[in-house]
C-alpha positions in Angstrom: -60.5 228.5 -186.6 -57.6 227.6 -188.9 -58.8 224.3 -189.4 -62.1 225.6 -190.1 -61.3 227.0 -192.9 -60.1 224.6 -195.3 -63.1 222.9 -194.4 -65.4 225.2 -195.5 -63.3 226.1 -198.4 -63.7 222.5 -199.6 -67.5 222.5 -198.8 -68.0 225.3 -201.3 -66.0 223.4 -204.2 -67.8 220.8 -203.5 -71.5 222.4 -203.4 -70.5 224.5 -206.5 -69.5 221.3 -208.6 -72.4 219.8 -208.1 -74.3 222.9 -209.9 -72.9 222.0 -213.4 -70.5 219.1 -213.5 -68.7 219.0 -216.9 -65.8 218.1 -218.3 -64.9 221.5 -219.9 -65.5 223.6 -216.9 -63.2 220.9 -214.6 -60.1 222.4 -216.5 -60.8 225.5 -215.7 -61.1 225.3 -213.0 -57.9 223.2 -212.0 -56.3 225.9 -213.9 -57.5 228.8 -211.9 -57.2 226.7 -208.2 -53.2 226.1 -209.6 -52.7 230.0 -209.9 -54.6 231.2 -207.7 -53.0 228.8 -204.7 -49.7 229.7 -205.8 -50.9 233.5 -205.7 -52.7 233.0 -202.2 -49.9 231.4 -201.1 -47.5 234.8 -201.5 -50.4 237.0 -200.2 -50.1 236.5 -196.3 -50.3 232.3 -196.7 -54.1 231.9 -198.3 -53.6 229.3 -200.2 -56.7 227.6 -200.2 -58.8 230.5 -200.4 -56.9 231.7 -203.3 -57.5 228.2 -204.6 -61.2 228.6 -204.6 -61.0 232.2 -205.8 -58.6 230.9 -209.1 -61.3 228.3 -209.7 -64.3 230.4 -210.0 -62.7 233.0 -211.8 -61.5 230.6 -214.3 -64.7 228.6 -214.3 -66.8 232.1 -215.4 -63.9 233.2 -218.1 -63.9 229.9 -219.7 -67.6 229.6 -219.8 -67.7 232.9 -221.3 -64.8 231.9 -223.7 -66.9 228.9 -224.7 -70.4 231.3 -224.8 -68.6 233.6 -227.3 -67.1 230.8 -229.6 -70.2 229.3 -229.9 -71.7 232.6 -230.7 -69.5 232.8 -233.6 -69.7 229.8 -235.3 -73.5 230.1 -235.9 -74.1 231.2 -239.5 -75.5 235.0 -239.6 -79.0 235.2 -241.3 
């Protein structure tokens, strides 16, 4: 089972990149899979799932970050 895992875990960063490779959401989510192994890690050795946790999280706050930019720098008419 413990091998099993990782396995999946990888299969679901893989099926989720393919959803909307780009560039801007990759840092994100290297970002989030950093901090969020090091913080699965210290919770009872969950590394990887922490990992996957970071990266979504970070994927959605960066793509609202971006969203919310983007909304500002259109001109009000």
């Amino acid at each position: 089972m413990r091998k099993f895992v990782p396995i999946l875990a990888l299969a679901a960063m893989f099926a989720t990149s393919m959803i909307a490779p780009t560039a801007a959401d990759a840092k994100g989510c290297l970002r989030g899979a950093a901090a969020g192994a090091v913080a699965g890690h210290y919770a009872h050795h969950h590394a990887v799932l922490g990992a996957v946790g970071g990266c979504v999280a970070a994927h959605e706050y960066y793509k609202h970050k971006a969203a919310k930019a983007a909304a500002a720098a259109q001109p009000a008419h």
